[in-house]
Biopython code that builds the backbone (N, CA, C, O; Angstrom):
import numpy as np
from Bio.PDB.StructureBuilder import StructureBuilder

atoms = [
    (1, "UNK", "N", (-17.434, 19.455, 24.525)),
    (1, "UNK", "CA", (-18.591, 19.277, 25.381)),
    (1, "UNK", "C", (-18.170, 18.456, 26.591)),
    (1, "UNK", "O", (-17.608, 17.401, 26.296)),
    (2, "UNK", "N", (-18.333, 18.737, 28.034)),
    (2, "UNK", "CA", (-18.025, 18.432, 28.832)),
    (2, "UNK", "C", (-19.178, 16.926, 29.375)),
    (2, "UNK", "O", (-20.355, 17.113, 29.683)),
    (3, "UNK", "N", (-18.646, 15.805, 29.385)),
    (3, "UNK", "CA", (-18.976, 14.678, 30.002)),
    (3, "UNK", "C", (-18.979, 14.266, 30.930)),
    (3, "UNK", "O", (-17.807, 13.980, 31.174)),
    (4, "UNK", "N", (-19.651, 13.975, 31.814)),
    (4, "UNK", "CA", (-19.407, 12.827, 33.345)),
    (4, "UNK", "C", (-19.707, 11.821, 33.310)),
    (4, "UNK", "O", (-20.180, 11.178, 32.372)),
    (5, "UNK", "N", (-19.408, 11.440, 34.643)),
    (5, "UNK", "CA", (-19.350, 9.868, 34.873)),
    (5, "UNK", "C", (-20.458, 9.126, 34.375)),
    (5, "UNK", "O", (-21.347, 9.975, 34.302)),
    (6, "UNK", "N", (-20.775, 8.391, 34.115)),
    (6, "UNK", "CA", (-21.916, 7.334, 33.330)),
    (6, "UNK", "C", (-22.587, 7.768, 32.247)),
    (6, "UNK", "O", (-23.494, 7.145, 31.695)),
    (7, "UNK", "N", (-22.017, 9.191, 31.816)),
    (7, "UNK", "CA", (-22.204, 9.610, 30.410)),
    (7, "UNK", "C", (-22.190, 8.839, 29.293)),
    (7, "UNK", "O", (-21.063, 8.445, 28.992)),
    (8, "UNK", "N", (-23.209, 8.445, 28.473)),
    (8, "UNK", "CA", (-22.986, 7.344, 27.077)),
    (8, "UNK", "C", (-22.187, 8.514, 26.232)),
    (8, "UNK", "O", (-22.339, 9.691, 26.561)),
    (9, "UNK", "N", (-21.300, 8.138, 25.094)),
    (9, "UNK", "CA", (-20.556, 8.960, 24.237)),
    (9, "UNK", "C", (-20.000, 7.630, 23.025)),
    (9, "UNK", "O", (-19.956, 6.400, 23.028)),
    (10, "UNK", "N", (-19.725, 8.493, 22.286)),
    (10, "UNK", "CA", (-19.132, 7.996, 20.961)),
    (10, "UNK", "C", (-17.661, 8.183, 20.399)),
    (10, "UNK", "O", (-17.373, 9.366, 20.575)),
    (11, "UNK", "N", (-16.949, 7.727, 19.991)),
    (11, "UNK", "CA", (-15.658, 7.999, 19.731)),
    (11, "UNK", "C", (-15.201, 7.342, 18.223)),
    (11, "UNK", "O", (-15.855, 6.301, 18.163)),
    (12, "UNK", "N", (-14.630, 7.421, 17.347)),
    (12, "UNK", "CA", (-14.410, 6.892, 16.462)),
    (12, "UNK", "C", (-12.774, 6.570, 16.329)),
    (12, "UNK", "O", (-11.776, 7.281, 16.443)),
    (13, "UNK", "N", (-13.013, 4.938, 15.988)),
    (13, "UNK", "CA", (-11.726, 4.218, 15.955)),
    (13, "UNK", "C", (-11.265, 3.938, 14.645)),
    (13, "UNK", "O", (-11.476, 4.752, 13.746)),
    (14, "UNK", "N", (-10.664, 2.887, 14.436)),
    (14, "UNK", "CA", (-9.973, 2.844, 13.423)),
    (14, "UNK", "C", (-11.076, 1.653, 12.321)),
    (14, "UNK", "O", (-10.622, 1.274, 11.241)),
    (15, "UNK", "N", (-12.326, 1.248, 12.741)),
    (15, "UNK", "CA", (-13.731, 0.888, 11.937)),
    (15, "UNK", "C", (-13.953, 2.445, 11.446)),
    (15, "UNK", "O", (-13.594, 3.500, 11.969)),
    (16, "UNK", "N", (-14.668, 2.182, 10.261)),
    (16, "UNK", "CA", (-15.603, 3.367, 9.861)),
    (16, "UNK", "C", (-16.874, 3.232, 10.752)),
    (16, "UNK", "O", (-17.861, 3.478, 10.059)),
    (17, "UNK", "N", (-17.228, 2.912, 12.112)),
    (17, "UNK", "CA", (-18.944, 3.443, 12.677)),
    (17, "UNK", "C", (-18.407, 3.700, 13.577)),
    (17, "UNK", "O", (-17.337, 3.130, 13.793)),
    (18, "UNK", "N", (-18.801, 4.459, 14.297)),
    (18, "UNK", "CA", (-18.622, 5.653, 15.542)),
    (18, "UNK", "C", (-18.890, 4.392, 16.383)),
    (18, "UNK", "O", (-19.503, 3.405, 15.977)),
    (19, "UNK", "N", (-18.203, 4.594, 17.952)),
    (19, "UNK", "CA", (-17.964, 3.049, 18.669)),
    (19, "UNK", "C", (-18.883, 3.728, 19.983)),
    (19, "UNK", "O", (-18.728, 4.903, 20.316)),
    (20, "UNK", "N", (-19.866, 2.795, 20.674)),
    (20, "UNK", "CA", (-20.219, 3.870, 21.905)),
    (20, "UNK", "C", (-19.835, 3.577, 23.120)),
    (20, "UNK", "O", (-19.994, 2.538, 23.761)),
    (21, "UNK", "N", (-19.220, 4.743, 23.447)),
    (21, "UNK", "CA", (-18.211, 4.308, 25.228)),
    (21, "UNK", "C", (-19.048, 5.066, 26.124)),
    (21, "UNK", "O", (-19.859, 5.966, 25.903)),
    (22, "UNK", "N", (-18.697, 4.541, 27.109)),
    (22, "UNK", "CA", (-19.155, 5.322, 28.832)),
    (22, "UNK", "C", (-18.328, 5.597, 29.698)),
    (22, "UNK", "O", (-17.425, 4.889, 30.141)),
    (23, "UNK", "N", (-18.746, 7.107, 30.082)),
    (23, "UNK", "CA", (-17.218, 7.699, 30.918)),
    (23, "UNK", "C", (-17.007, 6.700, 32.101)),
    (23, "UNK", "O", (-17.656, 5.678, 32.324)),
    (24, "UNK", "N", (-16.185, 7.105, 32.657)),
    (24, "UNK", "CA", (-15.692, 6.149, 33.642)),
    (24, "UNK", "C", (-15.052, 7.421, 35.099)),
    (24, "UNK", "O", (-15.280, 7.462, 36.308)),
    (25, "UNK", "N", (-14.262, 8.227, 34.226)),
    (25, "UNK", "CA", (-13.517, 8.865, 35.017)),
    (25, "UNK", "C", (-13.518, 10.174, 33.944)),
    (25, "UNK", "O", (-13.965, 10.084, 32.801)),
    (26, "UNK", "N", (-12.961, 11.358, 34.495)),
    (26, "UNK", "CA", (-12.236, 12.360, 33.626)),
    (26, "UNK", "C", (-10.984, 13.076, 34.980)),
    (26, "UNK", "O", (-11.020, 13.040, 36.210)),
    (27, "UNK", "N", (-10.220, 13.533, 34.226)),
    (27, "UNK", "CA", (-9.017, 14.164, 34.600)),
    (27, "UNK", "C", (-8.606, 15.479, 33.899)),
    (27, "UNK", "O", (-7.845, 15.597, 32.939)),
    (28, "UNK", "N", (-9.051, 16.129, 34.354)),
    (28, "UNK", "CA", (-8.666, 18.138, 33.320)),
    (28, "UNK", "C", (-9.766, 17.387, 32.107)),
    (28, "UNK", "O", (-10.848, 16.806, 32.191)),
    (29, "UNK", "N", (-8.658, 17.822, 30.754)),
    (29, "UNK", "CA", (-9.485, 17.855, 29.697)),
    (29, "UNK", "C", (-9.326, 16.153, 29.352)),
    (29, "UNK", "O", (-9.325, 15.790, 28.175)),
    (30, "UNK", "N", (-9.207, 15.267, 30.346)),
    (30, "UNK", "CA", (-8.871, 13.752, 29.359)),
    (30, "UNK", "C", (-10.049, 12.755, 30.095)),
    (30, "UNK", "O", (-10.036, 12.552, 31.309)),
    (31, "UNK", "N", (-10.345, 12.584, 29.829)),
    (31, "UNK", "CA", (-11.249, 11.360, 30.097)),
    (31, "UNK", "C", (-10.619, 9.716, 30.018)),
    (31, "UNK", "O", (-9.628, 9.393, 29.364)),
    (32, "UNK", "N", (-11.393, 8.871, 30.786)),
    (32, "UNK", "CA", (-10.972, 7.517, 30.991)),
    (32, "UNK", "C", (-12.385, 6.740, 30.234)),
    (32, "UNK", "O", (-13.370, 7.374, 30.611)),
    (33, "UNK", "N", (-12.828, 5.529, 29.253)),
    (33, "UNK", "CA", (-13.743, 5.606, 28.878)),
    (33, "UNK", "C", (-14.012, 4.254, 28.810)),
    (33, "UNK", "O", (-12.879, 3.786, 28.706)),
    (34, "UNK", "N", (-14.818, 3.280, 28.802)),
    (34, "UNK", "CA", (-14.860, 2.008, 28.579)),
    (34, "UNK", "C", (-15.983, 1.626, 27.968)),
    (34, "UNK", "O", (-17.117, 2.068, 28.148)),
    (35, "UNK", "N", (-15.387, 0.223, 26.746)),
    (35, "UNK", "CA", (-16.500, 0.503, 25.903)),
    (35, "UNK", "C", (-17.346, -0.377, 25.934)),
    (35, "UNK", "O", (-17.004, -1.530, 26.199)),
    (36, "UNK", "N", (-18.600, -0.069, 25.684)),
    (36, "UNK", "CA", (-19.977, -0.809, 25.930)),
    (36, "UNK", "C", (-19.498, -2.237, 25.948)),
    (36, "UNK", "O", (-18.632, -2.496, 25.113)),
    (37, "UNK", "N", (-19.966, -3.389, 26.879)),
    (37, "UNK", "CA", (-19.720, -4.650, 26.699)),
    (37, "UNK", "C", (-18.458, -5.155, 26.974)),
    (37, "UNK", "O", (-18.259, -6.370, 26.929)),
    (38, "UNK", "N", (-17.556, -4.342, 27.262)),
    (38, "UNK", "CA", (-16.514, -5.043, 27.425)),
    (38, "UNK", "C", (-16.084, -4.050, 28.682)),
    (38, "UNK", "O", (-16.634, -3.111, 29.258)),
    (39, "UNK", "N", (-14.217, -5.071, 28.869)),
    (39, "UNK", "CA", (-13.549, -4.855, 30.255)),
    (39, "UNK", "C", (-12.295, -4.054, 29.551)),
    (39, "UNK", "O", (-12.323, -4.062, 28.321)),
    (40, "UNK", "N", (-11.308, -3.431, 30.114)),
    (40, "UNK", "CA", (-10.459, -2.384, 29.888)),
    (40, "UNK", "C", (-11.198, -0.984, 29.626)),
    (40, "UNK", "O", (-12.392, -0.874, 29.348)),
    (41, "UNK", "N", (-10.386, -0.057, 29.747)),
    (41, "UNK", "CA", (-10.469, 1.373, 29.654)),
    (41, "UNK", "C", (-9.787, 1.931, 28.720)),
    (41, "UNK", "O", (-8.760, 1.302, 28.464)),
    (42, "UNK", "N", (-9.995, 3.163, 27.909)),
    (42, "UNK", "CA", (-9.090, 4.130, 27.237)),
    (42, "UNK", "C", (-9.073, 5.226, 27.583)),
    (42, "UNK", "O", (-10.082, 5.919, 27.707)),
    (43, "UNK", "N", (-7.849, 5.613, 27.818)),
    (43, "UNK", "CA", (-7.442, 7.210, 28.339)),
    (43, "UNK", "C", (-7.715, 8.207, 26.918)),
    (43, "UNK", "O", (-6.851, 8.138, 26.044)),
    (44, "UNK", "N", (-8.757, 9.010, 26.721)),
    (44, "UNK", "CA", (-8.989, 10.103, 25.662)),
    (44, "UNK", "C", (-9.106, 11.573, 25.589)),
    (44, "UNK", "O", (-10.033, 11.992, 26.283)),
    (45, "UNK", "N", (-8.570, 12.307, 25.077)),
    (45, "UNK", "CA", (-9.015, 13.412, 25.108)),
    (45, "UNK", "C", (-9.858, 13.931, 24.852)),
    (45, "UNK", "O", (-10.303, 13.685, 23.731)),
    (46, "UNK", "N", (-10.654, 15.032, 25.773)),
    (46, "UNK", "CA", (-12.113, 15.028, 25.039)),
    (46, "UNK", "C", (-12.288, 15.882, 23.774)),
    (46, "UNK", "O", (-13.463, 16.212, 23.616)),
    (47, "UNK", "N", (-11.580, 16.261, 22.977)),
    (47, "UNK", "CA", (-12.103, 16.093, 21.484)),
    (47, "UNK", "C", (-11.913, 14.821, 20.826)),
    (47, "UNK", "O", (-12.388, 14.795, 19.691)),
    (48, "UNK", "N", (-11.318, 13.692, 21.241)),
    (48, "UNK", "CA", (-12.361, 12.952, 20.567)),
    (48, "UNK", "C", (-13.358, 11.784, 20.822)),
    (48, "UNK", "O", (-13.366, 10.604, 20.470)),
    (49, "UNK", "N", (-14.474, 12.812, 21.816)),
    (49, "UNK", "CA", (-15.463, 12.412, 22.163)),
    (49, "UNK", "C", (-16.718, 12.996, 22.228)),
    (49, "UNK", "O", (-16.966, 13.956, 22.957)),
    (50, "UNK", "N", (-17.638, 12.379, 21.391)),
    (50, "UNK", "CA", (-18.957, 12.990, 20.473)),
    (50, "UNK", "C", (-20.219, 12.674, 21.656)),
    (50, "UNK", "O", (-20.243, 11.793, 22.515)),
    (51, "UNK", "N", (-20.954, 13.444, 21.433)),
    (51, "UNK", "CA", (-22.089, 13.229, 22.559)),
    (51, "UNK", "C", (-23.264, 12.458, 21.099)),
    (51, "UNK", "O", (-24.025, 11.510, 21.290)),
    (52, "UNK", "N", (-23.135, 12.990, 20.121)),
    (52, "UNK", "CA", (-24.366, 11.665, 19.343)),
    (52, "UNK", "C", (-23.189, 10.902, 17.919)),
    (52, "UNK", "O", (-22.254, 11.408, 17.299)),
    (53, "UNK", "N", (-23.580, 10.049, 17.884)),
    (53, "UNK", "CA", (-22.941, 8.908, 16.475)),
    (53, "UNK", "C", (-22.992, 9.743, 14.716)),
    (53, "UNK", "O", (-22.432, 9.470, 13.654)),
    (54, "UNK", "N", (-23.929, 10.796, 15.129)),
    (54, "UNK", "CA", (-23.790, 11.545, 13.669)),
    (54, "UNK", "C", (-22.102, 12.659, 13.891)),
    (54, "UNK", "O", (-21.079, 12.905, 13.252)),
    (55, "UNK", "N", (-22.689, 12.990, 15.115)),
    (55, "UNK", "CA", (-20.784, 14.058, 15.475)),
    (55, "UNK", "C", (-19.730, 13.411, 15.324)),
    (55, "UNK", "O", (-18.867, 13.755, 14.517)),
    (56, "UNK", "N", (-19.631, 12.291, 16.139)),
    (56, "UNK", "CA", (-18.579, 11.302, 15.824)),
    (56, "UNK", "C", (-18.307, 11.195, 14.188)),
    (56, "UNK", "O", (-17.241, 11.619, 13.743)),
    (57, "UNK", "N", (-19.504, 10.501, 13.135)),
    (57, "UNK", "CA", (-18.765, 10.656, 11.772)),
    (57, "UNK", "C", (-18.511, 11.530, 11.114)),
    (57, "UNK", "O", (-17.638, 11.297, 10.277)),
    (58, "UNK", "N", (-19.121, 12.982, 11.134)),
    (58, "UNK", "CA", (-18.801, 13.762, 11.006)),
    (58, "UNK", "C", (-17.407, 14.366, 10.860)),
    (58, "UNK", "O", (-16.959, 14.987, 9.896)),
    (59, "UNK", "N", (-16.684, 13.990, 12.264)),
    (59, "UNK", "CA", (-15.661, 14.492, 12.362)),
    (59, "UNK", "C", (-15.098, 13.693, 11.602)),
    (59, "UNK", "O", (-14.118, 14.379, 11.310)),
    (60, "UNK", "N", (-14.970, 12.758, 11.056)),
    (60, "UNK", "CA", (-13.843, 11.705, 10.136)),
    (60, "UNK", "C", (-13.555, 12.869, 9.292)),
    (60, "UNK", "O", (-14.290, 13.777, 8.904)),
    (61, "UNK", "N", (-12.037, 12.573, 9.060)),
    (61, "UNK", "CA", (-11.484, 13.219, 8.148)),
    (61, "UNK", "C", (-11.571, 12.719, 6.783)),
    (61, "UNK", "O", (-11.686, 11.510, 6.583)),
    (62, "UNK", "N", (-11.522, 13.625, 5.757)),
    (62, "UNK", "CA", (-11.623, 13.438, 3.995)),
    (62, "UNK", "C", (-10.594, 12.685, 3.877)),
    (62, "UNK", "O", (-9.595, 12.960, 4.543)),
    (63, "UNK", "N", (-10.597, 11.468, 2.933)),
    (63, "UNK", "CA", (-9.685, 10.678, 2.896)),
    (63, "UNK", "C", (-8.275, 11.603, 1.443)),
    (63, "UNK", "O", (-8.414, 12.399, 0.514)),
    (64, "UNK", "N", (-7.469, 11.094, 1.864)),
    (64, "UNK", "CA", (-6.207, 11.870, 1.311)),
    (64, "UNK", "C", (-6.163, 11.685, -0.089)),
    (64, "UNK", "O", (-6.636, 10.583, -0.369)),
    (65, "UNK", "N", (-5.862, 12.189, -0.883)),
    (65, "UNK", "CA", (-5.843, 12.120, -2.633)),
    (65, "UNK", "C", (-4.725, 11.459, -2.721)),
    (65, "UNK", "O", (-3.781, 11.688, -1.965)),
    (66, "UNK", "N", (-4.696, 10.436, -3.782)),
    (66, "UNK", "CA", (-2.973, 9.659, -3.858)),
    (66, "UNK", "C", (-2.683, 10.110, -5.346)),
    (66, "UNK", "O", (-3.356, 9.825, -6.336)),
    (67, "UNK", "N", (-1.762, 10.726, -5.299)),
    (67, "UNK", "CA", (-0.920, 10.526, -6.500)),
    (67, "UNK", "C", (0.163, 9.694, -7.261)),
    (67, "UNK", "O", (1.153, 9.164, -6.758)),
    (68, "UNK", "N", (-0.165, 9.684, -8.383)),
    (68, "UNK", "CA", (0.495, 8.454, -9.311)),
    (68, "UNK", "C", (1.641, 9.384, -10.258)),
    (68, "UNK", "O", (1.513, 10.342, -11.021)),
    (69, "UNK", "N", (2.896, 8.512, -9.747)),
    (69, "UNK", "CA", (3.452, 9.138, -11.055)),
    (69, "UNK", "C", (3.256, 8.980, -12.576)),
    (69, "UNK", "O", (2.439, 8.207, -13.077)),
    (70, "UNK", "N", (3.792, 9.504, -13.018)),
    (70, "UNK", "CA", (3.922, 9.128, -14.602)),
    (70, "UNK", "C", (4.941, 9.595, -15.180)),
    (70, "UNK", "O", (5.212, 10.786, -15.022)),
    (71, "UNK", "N", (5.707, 8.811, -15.945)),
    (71, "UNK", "CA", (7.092, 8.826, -16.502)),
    (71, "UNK", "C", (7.079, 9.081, -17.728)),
    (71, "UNK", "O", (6.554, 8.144, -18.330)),
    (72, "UNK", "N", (7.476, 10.083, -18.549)),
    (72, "UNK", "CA", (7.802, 9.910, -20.197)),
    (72, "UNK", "C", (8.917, 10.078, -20.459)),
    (72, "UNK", "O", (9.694, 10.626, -19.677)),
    (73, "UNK", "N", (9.316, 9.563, -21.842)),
    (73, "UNK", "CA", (10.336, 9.946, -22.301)),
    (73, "UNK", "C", (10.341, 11.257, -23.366)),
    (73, "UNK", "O", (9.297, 11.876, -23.570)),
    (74, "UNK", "N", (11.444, 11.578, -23.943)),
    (74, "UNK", "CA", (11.806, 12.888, -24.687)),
    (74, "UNK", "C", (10.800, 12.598, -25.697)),
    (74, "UNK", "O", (10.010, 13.397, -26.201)),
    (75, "UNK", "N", (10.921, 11.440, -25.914)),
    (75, "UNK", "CA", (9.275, 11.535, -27.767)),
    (75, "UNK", "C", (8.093, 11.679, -27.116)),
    (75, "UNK", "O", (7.049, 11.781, -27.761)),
    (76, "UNK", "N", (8.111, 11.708, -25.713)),
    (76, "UNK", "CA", (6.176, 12.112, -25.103)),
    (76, "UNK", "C", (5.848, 11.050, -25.173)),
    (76, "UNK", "O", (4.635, 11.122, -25.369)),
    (77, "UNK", "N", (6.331, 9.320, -25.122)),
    (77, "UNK", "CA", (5.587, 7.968, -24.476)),
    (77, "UNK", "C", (5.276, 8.090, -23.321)),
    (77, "UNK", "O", (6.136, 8.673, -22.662)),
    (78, "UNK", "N", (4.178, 7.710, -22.641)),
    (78, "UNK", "CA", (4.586, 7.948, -21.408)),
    (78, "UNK", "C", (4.619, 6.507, -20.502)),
    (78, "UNK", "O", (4.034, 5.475, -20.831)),
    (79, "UNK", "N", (5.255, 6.648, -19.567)),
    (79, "UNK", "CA", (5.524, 5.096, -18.873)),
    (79, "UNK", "C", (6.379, 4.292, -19.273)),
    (79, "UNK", "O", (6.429, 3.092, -19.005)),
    (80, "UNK", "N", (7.402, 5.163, -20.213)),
    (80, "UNK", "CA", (8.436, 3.989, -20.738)),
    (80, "UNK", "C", (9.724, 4.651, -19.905)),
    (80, "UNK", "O", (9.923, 5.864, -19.836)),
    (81, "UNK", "N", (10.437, 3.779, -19.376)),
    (81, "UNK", "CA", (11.538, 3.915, -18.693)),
    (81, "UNK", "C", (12.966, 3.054, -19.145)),
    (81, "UNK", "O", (13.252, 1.860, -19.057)),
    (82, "UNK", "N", (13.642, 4.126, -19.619)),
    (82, "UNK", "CA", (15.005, 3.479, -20.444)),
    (82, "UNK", "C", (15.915, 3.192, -19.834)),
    (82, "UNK", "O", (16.305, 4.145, -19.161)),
    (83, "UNK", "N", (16.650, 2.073, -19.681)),
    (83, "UNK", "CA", (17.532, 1.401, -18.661)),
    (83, "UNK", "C", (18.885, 1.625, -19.455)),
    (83, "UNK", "O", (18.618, 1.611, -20.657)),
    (84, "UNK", "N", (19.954, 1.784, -19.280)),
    (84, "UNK", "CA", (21.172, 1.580, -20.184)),
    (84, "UNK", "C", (22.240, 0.896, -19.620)),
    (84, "UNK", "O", (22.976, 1.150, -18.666)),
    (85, "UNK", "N", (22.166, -0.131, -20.498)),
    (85, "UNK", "CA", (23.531, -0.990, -19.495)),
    (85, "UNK", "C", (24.946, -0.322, -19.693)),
    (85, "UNK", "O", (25.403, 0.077, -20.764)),
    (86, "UNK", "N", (25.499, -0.279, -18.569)),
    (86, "UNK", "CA", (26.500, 0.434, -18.264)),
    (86, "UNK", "C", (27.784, -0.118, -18.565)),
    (86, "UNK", "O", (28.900, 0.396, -18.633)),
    (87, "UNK", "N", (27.198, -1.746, -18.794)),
    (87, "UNK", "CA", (28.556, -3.124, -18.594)),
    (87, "UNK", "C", (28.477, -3.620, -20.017)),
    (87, "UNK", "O", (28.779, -4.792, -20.241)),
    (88, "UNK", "N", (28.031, -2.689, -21.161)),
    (88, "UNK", "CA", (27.802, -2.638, -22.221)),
    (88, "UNK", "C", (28.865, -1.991, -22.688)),
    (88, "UNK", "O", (29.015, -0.847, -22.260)),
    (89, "UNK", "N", (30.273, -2.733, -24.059)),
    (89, "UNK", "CA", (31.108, -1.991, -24.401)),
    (89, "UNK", "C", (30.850, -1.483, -25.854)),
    (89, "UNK", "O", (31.632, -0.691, -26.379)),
]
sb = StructureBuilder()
sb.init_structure("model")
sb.init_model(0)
sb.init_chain("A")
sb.init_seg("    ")
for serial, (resi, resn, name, xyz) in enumerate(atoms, 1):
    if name == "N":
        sb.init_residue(resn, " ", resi, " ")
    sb.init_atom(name, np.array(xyz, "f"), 0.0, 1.0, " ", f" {name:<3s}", serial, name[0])
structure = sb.get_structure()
């Protein structure tokens, strides 16, 4: 969705709540954006910039599944890990 200058917009950072910025500038597809209340700018591309705070969370990505190993030995314990000393005569 195409934005201009004094456009309110949303962007999501590295908080979980959608943050709300105001254009400043755009350049092709990148925008310049600064965020409510404060001084500095961020150079963004405009996908990722939401015109309401529900689009913005939306777009968050599904958080990643972690996998755990699990170790057995030949009798089917599992989590036991056999060390063998080597400096053993």
């Amino acid at each position: 969705m195409p934005f201009k200058r004094g456009d309110t917009c949303y962007i999501m950072e590295d908080n979980p709540h959608p943050t709300q910025v105001k254009v400043v500038s755009k350049q092709g597809t990148t925008y310049i954006v600064q965020l409510i209340g404060s001084c500095g700018a961020m150079k963004l591309p405009e996908e990722r910039l939401f015109a309401t705070s529900e689009e913005a969370e939306a777009s968050r990505k599904a958080p990643k599944a972690s996998v755990s190993v699990q170790l057995s030995d030949s009798n089917g314990r599992s989590n036991v890990i056999e060390i063998q000393d080597m400096f053993k005569k």
